[in-house]
C-alpha positions as CSV (number, residue, x, y, z in Angstrom):
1,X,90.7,87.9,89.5
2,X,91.5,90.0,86.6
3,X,88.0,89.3,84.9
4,X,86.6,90.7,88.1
5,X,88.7,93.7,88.4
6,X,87.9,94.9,85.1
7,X,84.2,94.1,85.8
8,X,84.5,96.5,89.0
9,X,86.4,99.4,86.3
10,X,83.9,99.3,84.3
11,X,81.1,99.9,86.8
12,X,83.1,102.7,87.8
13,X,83.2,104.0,84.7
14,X,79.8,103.8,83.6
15,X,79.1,105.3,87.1
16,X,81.1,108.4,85.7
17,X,79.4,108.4,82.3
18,X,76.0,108.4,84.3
19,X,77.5,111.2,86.4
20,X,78.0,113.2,83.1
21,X,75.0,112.6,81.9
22,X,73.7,114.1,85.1
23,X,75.2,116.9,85.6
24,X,75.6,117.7,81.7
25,X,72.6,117.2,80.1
26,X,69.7,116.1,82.9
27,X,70.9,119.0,85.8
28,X,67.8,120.9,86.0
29,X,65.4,118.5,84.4
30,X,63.4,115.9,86.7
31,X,65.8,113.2,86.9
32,X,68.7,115.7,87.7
33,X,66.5,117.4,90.5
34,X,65.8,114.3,92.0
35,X,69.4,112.8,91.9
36,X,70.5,115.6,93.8
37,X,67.8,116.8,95.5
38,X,67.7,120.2,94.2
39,X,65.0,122.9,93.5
40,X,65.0,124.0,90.0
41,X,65.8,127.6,91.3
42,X,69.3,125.9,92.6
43,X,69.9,123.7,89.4
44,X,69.2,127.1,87.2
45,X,71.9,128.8,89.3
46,X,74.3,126.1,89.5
47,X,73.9,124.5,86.1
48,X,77.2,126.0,84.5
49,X,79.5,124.6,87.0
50,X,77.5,121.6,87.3
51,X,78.0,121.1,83.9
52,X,82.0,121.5,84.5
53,X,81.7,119.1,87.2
54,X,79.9,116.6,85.0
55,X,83.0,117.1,82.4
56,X,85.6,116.1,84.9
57,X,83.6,113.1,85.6
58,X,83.2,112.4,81.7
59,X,87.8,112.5,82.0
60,X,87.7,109.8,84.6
61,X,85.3,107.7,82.9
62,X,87.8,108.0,79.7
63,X,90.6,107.5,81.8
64,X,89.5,104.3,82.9
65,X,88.0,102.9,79.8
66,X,91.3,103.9,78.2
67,X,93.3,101.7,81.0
68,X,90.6,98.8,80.0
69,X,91.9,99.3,76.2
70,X,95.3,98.7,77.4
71,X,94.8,95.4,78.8
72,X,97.1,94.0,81.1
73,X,99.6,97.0,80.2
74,X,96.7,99.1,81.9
75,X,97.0,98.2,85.4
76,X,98.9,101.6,86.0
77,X,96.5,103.7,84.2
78,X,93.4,102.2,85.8
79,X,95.1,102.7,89.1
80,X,95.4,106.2,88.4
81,X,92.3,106.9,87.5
82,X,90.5,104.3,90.2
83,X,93.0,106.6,92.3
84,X,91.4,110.2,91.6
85,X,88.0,108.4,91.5
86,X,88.6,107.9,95.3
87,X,90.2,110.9,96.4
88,X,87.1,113.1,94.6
89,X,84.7,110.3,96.4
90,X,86.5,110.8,100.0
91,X,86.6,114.7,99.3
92,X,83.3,114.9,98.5
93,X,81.9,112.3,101.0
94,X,83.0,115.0,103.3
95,X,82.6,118.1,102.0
96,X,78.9,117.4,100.1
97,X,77.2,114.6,101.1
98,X,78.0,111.1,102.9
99,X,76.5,109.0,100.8
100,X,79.1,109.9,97.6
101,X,81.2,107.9,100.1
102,X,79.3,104.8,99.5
103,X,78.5,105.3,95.3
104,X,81.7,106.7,94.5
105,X,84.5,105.9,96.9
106,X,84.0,102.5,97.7
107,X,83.6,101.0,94.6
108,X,86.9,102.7,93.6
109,X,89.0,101.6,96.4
110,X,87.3,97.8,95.6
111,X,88.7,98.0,92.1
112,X,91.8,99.6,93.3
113,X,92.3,96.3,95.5
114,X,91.1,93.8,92.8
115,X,93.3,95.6,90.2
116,X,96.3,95.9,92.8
117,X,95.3,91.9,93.3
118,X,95.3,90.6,89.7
């Protein structure tokens, strides 16, 4: 159980550094456009707190890694940051746009189980 669980963390994880990379670097270029279905009038305007957003993301991303480092003295960490990886999912699933629910939320509250499990 406790290969899997840190299989799941680290899809969440590189699911955060794509999210950076996203809303960092690729926010009003093609790929960024299409992600989030934006014009590039809205991406021009936006970009600065997209980029912001994309920063927090990069912190749960390290978070996570960080509680893989630890190894089985992790388990706390990686629960924190699974943790704040769901909340910002659920929040915004409902604020932004259902389907965050389904890339974001749920694969954090399956690693939160399989890490609760191990």
């Amino acid at each position: 159980m406790s290969i899997l669980s840190n299989l799941v963390v680290t899809l969440v994880a590189l699911l955060h550094v794509y999210f950076l990379v996203l809303e960092m670097f690729l926010w009003d270029k093609p790929a960024g456009l299409k992600a989030f279905g934006q014009t590039l009038e809205a991406a021009t305007a936006s970009k600065v707190l997209a980029a912001n957003q994309g920063l927090y993301n990069g912190f749960l991303a390290a978070g996570l890694f960080w509680g893989l480092l630890l190894g089985a003295q992790g388990s706390d960490v990686k629960v924190f940051f699974l943790s704040c990886v769901l909340v910002a999912g659920l929040y915004g699933a409902a604020t932004a746009s259902r389907k965050i629910l389904f890339i974001q939320a749920v694969p954090a509250a399956v690693g939160l189980l399989l890490v609760w499990l191990s």
